[in-house]
LUMSE-493628 format. One line per 10 residues: number of its first residue (from 0); for each residue x, y, z of C-alpha. Coordinates in nm, 4 decimals, always signed. Layout:
BEGIN
NUM	X,Y,Z  ...
//
This chain:
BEGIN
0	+2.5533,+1.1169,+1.3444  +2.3261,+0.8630,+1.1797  +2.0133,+0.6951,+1.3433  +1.9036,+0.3151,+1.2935  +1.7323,+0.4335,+0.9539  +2.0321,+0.6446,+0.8072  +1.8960,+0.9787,+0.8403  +2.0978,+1.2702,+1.0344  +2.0166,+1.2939,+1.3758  +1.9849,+1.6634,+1.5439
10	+2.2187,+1.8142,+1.7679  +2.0036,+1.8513,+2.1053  +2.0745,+2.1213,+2.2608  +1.9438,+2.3616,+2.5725  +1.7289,+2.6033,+2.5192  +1.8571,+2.9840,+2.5359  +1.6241,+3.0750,+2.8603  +1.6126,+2.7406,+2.9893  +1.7209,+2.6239,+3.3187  +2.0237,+2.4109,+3.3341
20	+1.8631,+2.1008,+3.3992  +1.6322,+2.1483,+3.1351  +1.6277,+1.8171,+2.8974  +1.8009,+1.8654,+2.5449  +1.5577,+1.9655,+2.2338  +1.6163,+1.8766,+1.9252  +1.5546,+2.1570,+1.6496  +1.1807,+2.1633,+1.5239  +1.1793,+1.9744,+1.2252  +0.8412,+1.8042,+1.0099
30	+0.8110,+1.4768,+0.9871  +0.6906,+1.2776,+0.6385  +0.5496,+0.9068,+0.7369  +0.4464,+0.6738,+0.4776  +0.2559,+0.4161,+0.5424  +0.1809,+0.0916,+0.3638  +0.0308,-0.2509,+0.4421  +0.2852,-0.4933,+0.6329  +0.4554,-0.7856,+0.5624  +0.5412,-1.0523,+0.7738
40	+0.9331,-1.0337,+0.9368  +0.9825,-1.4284,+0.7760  +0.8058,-1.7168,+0.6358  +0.8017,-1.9633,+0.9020  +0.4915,-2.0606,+1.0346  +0.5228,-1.8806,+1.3869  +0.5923,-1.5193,+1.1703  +0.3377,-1.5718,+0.9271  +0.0886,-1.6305,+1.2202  +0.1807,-1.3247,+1.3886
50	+0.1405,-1.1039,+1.1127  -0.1986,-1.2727,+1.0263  -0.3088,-1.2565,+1.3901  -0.2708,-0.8857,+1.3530  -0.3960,-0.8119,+1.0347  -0.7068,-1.0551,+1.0830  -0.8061,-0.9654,+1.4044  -0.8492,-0.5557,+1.3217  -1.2183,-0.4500,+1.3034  -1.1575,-0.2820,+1.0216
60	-1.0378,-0.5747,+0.7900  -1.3252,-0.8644,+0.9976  -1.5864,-0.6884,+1.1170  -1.7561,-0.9791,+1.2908  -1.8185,-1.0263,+1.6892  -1.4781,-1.1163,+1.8399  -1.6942,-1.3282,+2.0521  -1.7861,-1.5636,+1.7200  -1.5345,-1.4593,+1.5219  -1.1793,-1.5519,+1.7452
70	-1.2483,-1.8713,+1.7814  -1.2444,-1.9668,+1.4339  -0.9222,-1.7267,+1.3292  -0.7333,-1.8825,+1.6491  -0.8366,-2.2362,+1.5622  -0.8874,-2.2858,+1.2534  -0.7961,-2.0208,+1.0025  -0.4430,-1.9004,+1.1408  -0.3944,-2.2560,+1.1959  -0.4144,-2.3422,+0.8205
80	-0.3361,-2.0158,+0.6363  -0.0468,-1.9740,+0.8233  +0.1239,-2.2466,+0.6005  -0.0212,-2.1597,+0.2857  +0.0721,-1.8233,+0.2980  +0.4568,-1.8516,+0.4195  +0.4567,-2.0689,+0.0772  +0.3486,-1.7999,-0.1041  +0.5293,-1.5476,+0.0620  +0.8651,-1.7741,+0.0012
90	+0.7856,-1.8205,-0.3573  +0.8271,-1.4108,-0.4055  +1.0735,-1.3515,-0.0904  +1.3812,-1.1218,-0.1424  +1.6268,-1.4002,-0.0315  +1.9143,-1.1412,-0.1139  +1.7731,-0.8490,+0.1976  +1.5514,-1.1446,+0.3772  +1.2220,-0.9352,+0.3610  +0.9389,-0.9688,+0.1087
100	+0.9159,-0.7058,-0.1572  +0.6626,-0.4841,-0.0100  +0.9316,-0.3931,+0.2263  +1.2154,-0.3478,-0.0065  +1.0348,-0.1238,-0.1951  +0.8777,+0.0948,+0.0197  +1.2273,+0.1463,+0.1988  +1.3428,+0.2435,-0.1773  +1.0162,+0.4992,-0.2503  +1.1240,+0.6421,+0.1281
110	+1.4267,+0.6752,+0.0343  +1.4178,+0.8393,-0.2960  +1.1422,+1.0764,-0.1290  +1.3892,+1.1909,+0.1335  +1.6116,+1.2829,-0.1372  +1.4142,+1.5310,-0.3240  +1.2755,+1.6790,-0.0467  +1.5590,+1.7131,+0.1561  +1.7462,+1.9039,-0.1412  +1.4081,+2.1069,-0.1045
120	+1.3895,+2.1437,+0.2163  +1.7174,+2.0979,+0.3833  +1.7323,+1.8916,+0.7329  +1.4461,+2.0378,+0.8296  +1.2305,+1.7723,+0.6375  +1.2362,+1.4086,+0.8091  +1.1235,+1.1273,+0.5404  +1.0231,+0.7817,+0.6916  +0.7931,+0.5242,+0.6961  +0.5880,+0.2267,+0.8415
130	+0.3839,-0.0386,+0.7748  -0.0201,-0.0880,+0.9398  +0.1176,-0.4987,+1.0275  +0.4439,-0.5642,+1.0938  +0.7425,-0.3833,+1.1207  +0.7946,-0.0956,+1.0983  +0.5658,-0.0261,+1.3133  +0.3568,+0.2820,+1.3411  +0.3757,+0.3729,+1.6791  +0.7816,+0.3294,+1.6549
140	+0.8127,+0.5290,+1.3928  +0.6077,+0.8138,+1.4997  +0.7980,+0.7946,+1.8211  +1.1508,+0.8187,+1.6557  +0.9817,+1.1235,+1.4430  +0.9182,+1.3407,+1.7563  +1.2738,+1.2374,+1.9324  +1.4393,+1.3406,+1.5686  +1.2511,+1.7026,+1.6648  +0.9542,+1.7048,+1.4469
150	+0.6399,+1.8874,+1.6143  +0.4568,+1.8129,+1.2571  +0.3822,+1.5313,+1.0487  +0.2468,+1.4818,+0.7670  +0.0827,+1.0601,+0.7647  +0.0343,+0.9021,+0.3926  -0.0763,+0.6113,+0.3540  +0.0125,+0.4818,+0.0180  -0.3414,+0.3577,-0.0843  -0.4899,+0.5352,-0.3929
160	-0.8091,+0.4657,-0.3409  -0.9678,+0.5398,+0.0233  -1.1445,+0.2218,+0.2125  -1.2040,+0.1350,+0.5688  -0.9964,-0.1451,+0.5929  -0.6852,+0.0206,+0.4652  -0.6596,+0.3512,+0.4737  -0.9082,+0.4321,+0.7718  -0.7579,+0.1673,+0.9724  -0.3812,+0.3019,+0.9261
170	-0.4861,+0.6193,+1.0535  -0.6786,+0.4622,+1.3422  -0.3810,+0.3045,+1.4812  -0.1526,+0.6201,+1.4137  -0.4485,+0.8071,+1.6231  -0.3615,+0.5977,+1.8799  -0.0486,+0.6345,+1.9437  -0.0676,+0.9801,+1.9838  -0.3417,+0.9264,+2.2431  -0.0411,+0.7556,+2.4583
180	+0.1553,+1.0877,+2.3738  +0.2145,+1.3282,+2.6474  +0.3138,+1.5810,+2.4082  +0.1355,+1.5707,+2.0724  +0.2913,+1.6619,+1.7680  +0.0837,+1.8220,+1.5253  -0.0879,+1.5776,+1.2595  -0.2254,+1.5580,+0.9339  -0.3285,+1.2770,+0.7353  -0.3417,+1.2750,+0.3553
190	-0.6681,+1.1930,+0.1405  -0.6726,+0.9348,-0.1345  -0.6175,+1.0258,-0.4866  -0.7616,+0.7452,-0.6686  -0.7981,+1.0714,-0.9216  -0.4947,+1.3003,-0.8960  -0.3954,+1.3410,-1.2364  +0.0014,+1.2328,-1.1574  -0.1175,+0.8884,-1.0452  -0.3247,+0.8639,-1.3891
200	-0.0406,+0.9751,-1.6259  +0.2216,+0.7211,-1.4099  -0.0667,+0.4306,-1.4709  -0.0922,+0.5464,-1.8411  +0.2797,+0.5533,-1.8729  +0.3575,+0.2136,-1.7766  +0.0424,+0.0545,-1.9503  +0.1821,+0.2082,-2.2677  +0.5434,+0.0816,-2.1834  +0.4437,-0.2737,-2.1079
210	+0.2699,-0.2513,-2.4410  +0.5334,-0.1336,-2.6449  +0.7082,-0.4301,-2.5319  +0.4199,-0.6670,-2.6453  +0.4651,-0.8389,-3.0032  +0.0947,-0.8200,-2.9986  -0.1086,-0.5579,-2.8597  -0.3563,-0.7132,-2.5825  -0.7157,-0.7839,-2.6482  -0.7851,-0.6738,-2.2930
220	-0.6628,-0.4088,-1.9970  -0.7773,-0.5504,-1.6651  -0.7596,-0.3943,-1.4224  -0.7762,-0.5708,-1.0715  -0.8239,-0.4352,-0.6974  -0.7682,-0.6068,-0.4153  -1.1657,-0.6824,-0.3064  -1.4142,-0.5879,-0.0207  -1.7469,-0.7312,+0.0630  -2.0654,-0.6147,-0.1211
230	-2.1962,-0.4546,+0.2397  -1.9158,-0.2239,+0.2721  -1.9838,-0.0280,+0.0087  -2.3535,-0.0276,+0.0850  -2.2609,+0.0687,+0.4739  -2.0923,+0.3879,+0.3044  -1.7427,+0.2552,+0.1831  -1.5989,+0.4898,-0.1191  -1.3572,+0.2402,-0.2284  -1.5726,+0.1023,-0.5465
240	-1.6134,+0.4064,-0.6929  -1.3063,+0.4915,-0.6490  -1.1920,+0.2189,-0.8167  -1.4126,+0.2329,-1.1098  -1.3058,+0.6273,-1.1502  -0.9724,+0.5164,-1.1603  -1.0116,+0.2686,-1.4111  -1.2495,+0.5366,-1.5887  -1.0191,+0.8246,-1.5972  -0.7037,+0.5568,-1.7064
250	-0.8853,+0.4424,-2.0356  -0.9864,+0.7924,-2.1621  -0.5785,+0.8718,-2.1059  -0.5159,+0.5808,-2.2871  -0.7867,+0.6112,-2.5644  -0.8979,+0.2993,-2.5194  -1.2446,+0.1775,-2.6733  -1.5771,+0.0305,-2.4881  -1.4740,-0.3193,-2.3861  -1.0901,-0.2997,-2.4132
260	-1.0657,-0.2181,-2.0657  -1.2819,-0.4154,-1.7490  -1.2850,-0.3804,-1.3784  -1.2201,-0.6440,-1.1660  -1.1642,-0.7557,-0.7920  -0.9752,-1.0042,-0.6340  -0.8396,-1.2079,-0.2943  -1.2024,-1.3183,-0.1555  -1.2146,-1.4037,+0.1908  -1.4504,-1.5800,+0.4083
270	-1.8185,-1.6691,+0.3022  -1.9683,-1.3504,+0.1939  -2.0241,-1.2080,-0.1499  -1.7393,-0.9632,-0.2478  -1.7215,-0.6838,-0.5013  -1.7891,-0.8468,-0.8874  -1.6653,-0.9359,-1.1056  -1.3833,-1.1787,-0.9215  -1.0782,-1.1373,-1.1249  -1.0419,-1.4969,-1.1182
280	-1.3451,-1.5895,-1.3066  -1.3088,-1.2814,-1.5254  -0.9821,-1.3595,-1.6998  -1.1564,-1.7080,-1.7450  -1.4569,-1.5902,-1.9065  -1.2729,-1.3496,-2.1681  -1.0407,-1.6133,-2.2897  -1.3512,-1.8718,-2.3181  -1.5376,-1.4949,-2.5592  -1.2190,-1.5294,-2.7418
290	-0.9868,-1.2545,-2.5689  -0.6817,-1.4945,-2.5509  -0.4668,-1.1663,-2.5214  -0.4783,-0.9880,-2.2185  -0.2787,-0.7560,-1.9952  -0.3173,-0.7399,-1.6204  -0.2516,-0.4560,-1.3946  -0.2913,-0.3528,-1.0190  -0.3759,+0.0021,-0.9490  -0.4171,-0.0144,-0.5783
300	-0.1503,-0.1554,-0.5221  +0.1367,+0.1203,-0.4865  +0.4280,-0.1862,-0.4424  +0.4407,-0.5370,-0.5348  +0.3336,-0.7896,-0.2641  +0.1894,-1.1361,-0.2440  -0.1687,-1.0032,-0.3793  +0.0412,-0.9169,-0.6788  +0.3468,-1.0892,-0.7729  +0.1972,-1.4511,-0.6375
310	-0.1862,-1.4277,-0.6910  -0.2143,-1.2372,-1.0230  +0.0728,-1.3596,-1.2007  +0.0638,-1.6847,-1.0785  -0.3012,-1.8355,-1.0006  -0.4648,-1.5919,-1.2202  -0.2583,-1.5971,-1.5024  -0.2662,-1.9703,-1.4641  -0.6324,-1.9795,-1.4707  -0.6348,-1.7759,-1.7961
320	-0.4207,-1.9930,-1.9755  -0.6699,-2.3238,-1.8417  -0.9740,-2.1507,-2.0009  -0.8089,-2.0849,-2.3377  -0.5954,-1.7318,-2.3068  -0.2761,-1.7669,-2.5206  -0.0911,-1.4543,-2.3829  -0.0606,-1.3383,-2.0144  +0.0861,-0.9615,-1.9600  +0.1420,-0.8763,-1.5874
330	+0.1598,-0.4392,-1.5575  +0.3709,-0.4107,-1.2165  +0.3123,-0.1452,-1.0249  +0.4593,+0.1768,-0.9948  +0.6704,+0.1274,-0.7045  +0.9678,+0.3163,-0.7021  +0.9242,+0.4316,-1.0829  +1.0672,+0.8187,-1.1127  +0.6659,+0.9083,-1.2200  +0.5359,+0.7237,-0.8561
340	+0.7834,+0.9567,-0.6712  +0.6621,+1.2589,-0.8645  +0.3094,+1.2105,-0.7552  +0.3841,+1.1531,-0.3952  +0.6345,+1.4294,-0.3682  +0.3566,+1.6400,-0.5177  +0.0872,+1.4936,-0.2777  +0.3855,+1.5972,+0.0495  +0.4039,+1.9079,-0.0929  +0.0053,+2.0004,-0.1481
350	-0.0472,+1.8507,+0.2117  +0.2382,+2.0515,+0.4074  +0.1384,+2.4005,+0.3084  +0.2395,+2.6614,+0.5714  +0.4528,+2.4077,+0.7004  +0.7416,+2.3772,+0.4933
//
């Protein structure tokens, strides 16, 4: 028998020296829960401002004074952004599954997952996943874990590099479901690994695909992250240097010279000062030095999204080709590439020793 996300569902059954009233258990199993972002569940105004709501009013994202800051998202920014961003979201929708992309392919990394580890393993592996926003949600999905029998799970969330407002804040709201649990299963969460030499070698790899494809090799690999204000990382944040070890540790793989590979950081928010240098004025500047070639890739970004597939190859690569830049490559990211699945399947299985 099949439950609502296609995986087997156990046989309950009583236990030996139970009583005959005893409720059904199903056989001890572990769970595997990937996590990612959110998306919104349309592009109408009223979904878009649900899914903002949620993802702008965590702590972890806005840390300002509900008491100041409320007001403003209730009134004025979900007000406005709720339009501009269900355009953007329906200029990248999946129109064929009605979802956006971030969904369809973290169903497909889930689902290739559960394949290899379920030859492994056997049934008593359960793969799944949810999303921090949205649905999927977290506390559903670690609820349908424990009724499918599993008493352990393993909780990765598919950010490469660490940071407070994504993966600290998926774990947060995993930790609280199980607060409202009146039997816990046991939990683990899995570290970042903005370094783990898989991740590098599937970066590498598609770099040196997209360039193979080039007629022209690129002037330029940029590399841009999605962007935090200046104060986190000097309140204690790792997520800049993971970043810049990342992009490090991806140009000595690739052999790549002083200056053929920057950092950047983009999708600014409010009025503070972010992490520099914005992509958006970087791919500006290096076509007004004369780099009219460049190639543009997101490393923390394990699927394509709106940050991606509408803000870096749309309104960056647009503002490239304003300043001067002749040729525009956009890297995607791994996704559901066989090399991505490697590196998580290697991650599951580092993370679950003793248990499976």
């Amino acid at each position: 028998m099949l439950d609502q996300t296609g995986m087997d569902r156990p046989r309950r059954g009583r236990l030996e020296h139970a009583p005959a009233d005893h409720p059904a258990i199903a056989p001890a199993r572990v769970g595997i829960l990937l996590a990612n972002l959110g998306t919104p569940d349309g592009t109408d105004y009223w979904s878009m401002r649900r899914y903002l709501g949620e993802f702008l009013s965590d702590k972890r994202v806005i840390d300002y004074s509900p008491w100041l800051w409320q007001p403003i998202l209730q009134l004025v920014v979900l007000t406005k952004r709720s339009f501009s961003s269900g355009a953007a979201y329906r200029g990248i929708w999946n129109e064929a599954e009605d979802e956006s992309p971030l969904l369809t392919i973290t169903r497909s990394q889930t689902g290739l997952l559960r394949q290899r580890l379920e030859a492994k393993h056997g049934p008593r592996v359960v793969v799944d996943f949810c999303m921090r926003y949205g649905n999927p949600s977290t506390d559903a999905a670690i609820r349908r874990l424990q009724d499918l029998g599993c008493e352990r799970i393993l909780f990765l969330p598919l950010y490469p590099q660490y940071a407070g407002a994504t993966t600290a804040t998926a774990n947060d709201h995993a930790f609280r479901t199980l607060m409202q649990m009146k039997w816990q299963p046991a939990f683990r969460t899995a570290p970042a690994y903005h370094d783990h030499p898989l991740y590098i070698a599937a970066l590498a790899a598609s770099v040196e695909r997209a360039y193979a494809a080039l007629e022209q090799r690129p002037d330029v690999l940029v590399t841009s992250y999605h962007g935090l204000p200046e104060r986190y990382l000097r309140e204690g944040d790792p997520y800049h240097c993971q970043c810049r070890k990342t992009s490090r540790l991806l140009g000595e793989k690739l052999g790549l010279a002083q200056g053929e590979l920057v950092v950047t950081f983009q999708s600014r928010f409010g009025p503070e000062e972010w992490l520099k240098p914005y992509t958006v004025e970087e791919v500006a500047r290096l076509a007004e030095a004369g780099k009219t070639r460049i190639a543009v890739m997101a490393p923390a970004f394990s699927s394509e999204c709106v940050e991606t597939l509408e803000e870096i190859n749309e309104e960056i690569r647009e503002n490239f080709i304003e300043a001067g830049g002749e040729e525009f490559a956009y890297i995607p990211c791994l996704n559901d590439e066989p090399a991505h699945i490697d590196l998580i399947e290697a991650i599951v299985e580092r993370e679950t020793a003793g248990w499976l």
